[in-house]
Structure formats: structure tokens, C-alpha cells
C-alpha positions, 0 to 999 in steps of 0.5 A, a space after each residue: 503484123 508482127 513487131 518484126 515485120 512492123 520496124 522493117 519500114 522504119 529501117 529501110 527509112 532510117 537507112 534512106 535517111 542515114 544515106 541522104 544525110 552523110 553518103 553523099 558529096 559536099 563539094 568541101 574541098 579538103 586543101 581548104 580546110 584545117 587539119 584534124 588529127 584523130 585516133 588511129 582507131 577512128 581513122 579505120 572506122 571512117 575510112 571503112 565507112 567512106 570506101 564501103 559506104 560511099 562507093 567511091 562517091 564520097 571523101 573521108 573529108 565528104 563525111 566528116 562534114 556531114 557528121 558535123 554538120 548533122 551534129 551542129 544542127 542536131 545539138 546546136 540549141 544545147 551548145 548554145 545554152 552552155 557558152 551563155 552558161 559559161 559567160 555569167 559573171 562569177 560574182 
């Protein structure tokens, strides 16, 4: 078997992954939220995830939360360590 032919499961996995991480409902509703501006460039990019992707299942508000919260969780450890950083006293 070739490299090729080796990364094709783990494509089909990360895509599965992908799928079931940010291409589904959250039920946060979008009135309930804050508003977030954006770069126009951003909002075209997210907006043809959502309707390409989602497959009218999934809102631009659906993805944004998954986005973050994979985010959160992903990087949550390092967030932390620096605002302890930046709450040491200067003298």
C-alpha cells in the first residue's frame, strides 16, 4: 500500500470529524446572542460554508459557535496561562 492509498482513511476520518464538530445545529439562538462584526471577506467565506456545507441544516450563528467552542476547547489551557501572565504584579 502506498502513502497515497495510506491517508485516504484518515481523510475520510478527519472529514467525518470535521463534519460532526462544526456541521451540525447547536440550538443557539441567534437573537439571544451579541452582535459580531466581521470582515466582509470573512463573512463570504462563512456564509458559503454554511450554505455549501450545512445543507440548510446549520445557521452562520450554528458555525460560529462550534468554530469557537472547538477553539475554547482546543486552546483553553494556553488562554489561561497568559491572563495568569498578565496578572503578575510589575514590581
Amino acid at each position: 500500500m502506498n502513502k497515497t492509498q495510506q491517508k485516504q482513511p484518515e481523510k475520510i476520518l478527519r472529514k467525518a470529524h470535521y463534519k460532526s464538530a462544526f456541521l451540525r445545529p447547536t440550538g443557539v439562538v441567534a437573537r439571544c446572542g451579541k452582535s459580531v462584526y466581521i470582515s466582509p471577506d470573512f463573512h463570504k467565506k462563512l456564509s458559503r460554508i454554511v450554505f455549501l456545507l450545512g445543507e440548510g441544516e446549520i445557521t452562520l450563528t450554528d458555525y460560529l459557535h462550534s468554530v469557537l467552542k472547538h477553539h475554547f476547547e482546543e486552546f483553553g489551557d494556553e488562554i489561561k496561562i497568559i491572563y495568569v501572565d498578565k496578572q503578575k504584579p510589575i514590581l
